[in-house]
VOFIVO-810278 format. One record per atom (N, C-alpha, C): residue in one letter; y, z, x. Coordinates in steps of 0.2 Angstrom, whole numbers, padded with zeros to 4 digits, always signed. Each point is the difference from the previous one (the first is absolute). Layout:
AYZX/...
***
This chain:
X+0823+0106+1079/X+0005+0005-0002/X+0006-0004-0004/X+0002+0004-0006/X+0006-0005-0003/X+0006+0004+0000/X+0009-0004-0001/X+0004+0002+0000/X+0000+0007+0000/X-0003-0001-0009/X+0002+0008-0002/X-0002+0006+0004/X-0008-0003+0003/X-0002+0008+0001/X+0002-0001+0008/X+0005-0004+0002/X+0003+0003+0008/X+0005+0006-0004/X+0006-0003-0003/X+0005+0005-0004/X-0002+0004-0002/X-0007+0001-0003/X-0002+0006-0001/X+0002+0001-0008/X+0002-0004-0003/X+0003-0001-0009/X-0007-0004-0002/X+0001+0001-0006/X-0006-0004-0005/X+0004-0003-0003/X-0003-0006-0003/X+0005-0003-0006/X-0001+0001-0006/X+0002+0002-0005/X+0000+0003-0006/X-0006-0006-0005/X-0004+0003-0001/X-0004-0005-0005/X+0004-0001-0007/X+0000-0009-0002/X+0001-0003-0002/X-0002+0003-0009/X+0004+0000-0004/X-0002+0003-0008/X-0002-0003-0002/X-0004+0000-0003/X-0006-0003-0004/X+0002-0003-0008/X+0006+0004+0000/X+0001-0001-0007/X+0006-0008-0002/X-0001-0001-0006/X+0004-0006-0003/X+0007+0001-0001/X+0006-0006+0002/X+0007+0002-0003/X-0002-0001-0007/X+0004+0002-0003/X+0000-0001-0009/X+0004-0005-0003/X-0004-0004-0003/X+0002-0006+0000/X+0006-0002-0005/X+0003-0003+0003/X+0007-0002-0002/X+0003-0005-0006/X+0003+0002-0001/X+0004-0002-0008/X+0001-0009+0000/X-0003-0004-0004/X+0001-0008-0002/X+0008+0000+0001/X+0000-0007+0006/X+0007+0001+0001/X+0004-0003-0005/X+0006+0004-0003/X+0004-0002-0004/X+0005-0007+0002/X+0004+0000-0005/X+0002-0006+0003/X+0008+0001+0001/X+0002-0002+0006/X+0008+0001+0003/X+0004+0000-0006/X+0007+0006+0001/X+0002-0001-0005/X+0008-0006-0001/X+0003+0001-0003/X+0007-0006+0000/X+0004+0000+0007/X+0002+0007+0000/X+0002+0004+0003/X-0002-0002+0011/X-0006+0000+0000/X-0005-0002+0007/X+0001-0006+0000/X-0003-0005-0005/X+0002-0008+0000/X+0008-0004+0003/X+0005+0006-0005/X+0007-0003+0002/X+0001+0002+0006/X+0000+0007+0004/X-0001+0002+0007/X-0003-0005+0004/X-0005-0002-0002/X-0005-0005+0007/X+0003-0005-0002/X+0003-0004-0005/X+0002-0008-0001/X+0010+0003+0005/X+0002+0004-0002/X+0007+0000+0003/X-0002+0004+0007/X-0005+0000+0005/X-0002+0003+0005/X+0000-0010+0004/X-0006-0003-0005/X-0002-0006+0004/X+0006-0004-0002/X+0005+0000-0004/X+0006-0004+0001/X+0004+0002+0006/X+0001+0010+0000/X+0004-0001+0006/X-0003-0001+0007/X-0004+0001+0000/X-0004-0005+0006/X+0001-0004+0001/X-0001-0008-0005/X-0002-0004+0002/X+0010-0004+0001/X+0005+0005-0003/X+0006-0001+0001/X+0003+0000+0008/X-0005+0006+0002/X+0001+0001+0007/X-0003-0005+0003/X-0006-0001+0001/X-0001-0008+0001/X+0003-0005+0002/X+0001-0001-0007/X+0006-0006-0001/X+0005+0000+0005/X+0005+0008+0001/X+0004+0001+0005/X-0001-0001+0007/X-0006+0002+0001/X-0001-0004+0008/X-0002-0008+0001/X-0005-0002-0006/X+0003-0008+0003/X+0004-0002-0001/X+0006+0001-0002/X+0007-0001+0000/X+0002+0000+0005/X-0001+0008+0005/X+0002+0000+0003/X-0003-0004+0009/X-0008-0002-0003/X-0002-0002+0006/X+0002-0009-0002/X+0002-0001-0007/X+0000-0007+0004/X+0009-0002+0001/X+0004+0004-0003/X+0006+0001+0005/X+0001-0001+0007/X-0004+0005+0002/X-0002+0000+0007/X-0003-0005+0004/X-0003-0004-0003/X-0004-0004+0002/X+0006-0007+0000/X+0004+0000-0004/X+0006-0005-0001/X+0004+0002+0006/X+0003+0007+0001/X+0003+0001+0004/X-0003-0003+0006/X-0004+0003+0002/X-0003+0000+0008/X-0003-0010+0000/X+0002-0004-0003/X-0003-0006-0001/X+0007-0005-0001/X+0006+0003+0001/X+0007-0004-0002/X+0001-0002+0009/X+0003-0006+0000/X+0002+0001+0008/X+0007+0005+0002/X-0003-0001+0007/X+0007+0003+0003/X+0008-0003-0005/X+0003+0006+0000/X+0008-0004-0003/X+0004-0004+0007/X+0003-0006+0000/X+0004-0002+0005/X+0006+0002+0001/X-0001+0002+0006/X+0008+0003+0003/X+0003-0005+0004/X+0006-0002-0003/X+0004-0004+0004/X+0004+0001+0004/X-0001-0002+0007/X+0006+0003+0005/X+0004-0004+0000/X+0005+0003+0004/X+0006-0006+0002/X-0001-0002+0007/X+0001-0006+0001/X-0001-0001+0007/X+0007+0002+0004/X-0003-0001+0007/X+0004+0002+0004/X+0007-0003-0001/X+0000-0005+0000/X+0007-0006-0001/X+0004+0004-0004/X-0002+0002-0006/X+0004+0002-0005/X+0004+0004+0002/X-0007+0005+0002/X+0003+0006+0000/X+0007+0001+0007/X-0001-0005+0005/X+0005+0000+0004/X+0007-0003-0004/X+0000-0005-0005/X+0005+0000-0003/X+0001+0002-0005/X-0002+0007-0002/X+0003+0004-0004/X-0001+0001-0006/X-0006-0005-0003/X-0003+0000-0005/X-0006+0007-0002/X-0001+0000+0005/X-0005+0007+0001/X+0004+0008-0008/X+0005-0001+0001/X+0000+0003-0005/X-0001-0001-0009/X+0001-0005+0000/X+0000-0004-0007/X-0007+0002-0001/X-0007-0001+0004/X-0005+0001-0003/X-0005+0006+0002/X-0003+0003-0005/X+0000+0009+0004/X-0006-0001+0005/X-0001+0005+0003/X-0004+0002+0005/X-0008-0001-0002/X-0003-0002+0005/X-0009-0001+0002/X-0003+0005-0005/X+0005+0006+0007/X-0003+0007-0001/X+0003+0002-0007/X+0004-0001-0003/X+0000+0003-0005/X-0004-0003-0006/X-0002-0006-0001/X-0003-0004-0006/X-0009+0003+0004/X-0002+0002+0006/X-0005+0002-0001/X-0002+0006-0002/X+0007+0004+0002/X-0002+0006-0003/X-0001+0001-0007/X+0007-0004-0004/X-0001+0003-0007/X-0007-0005-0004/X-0002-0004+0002/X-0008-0004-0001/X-0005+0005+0002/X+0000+0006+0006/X-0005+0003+0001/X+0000+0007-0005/X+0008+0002-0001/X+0001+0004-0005/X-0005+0000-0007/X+0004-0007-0004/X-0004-0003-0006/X-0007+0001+0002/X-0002-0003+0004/X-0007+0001+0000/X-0005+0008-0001/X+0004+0002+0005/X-0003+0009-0002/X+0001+0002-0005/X+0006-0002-0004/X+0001+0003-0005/X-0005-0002-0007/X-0003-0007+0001/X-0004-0001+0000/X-0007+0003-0002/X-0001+0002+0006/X-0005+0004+0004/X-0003+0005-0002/X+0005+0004-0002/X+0001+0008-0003/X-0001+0000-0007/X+0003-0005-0004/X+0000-0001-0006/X-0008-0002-0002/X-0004-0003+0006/X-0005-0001-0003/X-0005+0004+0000/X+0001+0005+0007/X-0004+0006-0001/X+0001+0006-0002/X+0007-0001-0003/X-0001+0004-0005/X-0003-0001-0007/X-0001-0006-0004/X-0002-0003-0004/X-0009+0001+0002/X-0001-0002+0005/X-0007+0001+0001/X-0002+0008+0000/X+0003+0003+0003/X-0001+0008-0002/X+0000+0002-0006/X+0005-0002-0006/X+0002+0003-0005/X-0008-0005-0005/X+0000-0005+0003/X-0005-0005-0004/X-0009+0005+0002/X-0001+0003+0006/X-0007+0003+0000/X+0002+0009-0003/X+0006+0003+0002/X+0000+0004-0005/X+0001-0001-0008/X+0000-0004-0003/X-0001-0002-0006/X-0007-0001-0004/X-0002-0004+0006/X-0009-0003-0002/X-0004+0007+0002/X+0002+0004+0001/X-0003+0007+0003/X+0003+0003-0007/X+0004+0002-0001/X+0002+0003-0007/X-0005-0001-0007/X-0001-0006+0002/X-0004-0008-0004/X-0007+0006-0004/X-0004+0000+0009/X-0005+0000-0002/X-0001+0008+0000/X+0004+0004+0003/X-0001+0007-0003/X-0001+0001-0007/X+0006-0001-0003/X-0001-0002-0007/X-0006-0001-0002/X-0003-0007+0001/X-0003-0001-0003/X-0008+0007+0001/X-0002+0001+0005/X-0005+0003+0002/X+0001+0007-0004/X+0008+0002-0001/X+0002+0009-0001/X-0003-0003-0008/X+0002-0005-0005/X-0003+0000-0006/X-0007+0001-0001/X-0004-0003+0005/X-0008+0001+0001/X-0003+0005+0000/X+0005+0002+0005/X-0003+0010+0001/X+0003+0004-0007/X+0005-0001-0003/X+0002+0004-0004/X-0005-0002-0007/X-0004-0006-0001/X-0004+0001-0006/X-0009+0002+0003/X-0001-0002+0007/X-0005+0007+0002/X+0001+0004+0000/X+0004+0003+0001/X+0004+0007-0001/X-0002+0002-0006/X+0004-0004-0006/X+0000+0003-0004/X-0009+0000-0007/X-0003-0006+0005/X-0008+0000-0003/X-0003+0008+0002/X+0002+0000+0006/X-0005+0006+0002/X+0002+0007-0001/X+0007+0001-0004/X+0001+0005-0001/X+0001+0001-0008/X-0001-0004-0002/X-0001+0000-0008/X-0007-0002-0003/X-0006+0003+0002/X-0006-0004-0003/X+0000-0003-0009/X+0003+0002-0004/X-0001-0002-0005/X+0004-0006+0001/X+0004-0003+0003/X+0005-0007+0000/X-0006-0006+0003/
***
């Protein structure tokens, strides 16, 4: 017993007949060419943008720690502690820079895969638009 006849549906017999055979393809016009060339440049722009951004990154996270110099105790009990600023403040504004960093790259890296996305839309909407436009003009 098969699928169908538990369902109790038949499958529609397959037509016997030919598609109609279709038009020699013409040849893209200026138009689809400059779309797909300005599709794969802004792709490969996008590209470009993230290894930019990936080997920034890769310089970043590869630098050493920055030195923070403290004051020793001695100093600071004679009074010199103010002359040179604070631990905590040279590691704060160090961790700050870095974030800010941070942010700047992922957003770079965002704007770079929305770009290589825009890339290849492009490039593919030309494709479609000259199928499109073969199969809706047979004389072309």
């Amino acid at each position: 017993m098969t699928l169908s006849s538990r369902s109790g549906s038949r499958t529609p017999a397959l037509s016997s007949e030919t598609p109609a055979p279709r038009a020699p393809a013409s040849r893209p016009s200026a138009d689809n060419i400059l779309a797909r060339i300005l599709g794969i440049m802004v792709f490969l722009g996008g590209i470009g943008l993230l290894w930019y951004v990936f080997q920034t990154a890769n310089g970043l996270f590869n630098q050493p720690a920055p030195h923070v110099s403290t004051v020793a105790p001695a100093q600071a009990a004679a009074g010199n502690a103010a002359a040179a600023p604070s631990a905590a403040l040279e590691i704060g504004r160090d961790l700050t820079e870095y974030l800010k960093k941070l942010l700047t790259l992922l957003l770079m890296c965002v704007a770079g895969s929305l770009i290589s996305s825009a890339g290849i839309r492009l490039y593919f909407s030309a494709g479609r638009a000259h199928a499109a436009s073969q199969s809706t003009d047979p004389a072309a």
